[in-house]
MIMI-379029 format. One line per 4 residues: number of its first residue (from 1); for each residue x, y, z of C-alpha. Coordinates in nm, 4 decimals. Example, Ala and Ser with C-alpha at 12.3 -4.5 7.8 and 13.67 -1.06 7.14 Angstrom:
2
1> 1.2300:-0.4500:0.7800; 1.3670:-0.1060:0.7140
//
This chain:
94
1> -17.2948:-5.6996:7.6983; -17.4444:-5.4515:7.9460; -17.8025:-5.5504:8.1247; -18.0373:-5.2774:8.2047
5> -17.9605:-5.3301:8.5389; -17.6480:-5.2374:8.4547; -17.6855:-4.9150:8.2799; -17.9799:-4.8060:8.5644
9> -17.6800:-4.8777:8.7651; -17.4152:-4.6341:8.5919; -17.6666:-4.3539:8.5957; -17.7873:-4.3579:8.9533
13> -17.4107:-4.3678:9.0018; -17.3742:-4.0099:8.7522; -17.6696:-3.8596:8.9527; -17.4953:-3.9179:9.2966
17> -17.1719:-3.7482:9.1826; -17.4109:-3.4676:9.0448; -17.6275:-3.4289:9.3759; -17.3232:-3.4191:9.5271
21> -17.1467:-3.1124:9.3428; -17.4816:-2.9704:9.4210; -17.4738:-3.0050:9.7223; -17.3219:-2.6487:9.9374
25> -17.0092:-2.6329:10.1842; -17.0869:-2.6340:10.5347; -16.7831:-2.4439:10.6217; -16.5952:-2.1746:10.5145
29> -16.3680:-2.4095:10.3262; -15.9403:-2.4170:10.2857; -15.9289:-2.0339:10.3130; -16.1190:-2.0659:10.6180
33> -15.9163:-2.3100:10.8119; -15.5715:-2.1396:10.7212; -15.6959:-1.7782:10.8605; -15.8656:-1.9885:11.1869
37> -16.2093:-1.8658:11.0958; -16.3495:-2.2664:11.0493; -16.3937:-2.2461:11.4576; -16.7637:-2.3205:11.3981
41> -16.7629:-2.5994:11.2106; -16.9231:-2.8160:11.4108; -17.2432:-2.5500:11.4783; -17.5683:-2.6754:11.3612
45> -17.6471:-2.5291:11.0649; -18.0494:-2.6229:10.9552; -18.0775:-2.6815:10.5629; -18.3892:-2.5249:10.3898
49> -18.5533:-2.5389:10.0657; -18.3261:-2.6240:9.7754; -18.0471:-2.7171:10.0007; -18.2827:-3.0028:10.1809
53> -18.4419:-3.0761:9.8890; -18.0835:-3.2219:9.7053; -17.9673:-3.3313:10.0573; -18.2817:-3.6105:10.0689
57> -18.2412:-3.6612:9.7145; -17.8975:-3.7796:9.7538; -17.9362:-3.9602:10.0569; -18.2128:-4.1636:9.8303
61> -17.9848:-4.2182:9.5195; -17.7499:-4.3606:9.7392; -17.9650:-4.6368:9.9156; -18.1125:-4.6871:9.5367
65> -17.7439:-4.6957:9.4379; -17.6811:-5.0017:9.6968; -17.9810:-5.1609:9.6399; -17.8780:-5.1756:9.2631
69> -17.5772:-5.3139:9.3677; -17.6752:-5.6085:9.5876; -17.9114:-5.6732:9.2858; -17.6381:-5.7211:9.0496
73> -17.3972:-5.8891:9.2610; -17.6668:-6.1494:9.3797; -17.7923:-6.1826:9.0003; -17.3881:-6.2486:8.8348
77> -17.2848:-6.5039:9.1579; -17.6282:-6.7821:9.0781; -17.5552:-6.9580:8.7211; -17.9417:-6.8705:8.6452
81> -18.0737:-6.6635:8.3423; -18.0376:-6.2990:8.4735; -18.4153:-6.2726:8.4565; -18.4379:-6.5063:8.7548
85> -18.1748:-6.3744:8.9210; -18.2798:-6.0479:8.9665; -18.6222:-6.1635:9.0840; -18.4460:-6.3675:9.3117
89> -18.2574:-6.0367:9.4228; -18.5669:-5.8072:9.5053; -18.7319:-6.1134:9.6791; -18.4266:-6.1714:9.8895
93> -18.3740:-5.7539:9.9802; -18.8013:-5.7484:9.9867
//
């Protein structure tokens, strides 16, 4: 039987691989590379307003996404009620 942990855990996890489809090419991609027009790849290219805005909002799913999973793997390794556990958890990452 799933926790609620567990099913907070599965959707952070399907709103990462959404941000991330979201999320724009930096580079001119395959077609790019063949033809020799990826030279500037490595230029600094500034995100702005939508592009930023998924950017930080995957960059916060994934530290919620690793959080979650400490959580989970500290709460099934103890042979406590889950309850406890998971207190346990955010006291130990807190």
């Amino acid at each position: 039987m799933l926790n609620w942990y567990d099913w907070v855990f599965m959707g952070v996890g399907i709103v990462i691989i959404i941000l991330c489809l979201l999320q724009g090419g930096k580079s001119e991609g395959a077609s790019g590379a063949i033809t020799g027009g990826g030279l500037n790849v490595f230029v600094k290219t500034k995100e702005r307003g939508a592009e930023k805005v998924v950017s930080i909002l995957t960059l916060v799913m994934a530290i919620v996404f690793f959080v979650i999973a400490i959580v989970i793997q500290v709460s099934n390794t103890n042979g406590s009620s889950s309850s406890e556990t998971v207190e346990e958890a955010m006291r130990i990452l807190l």
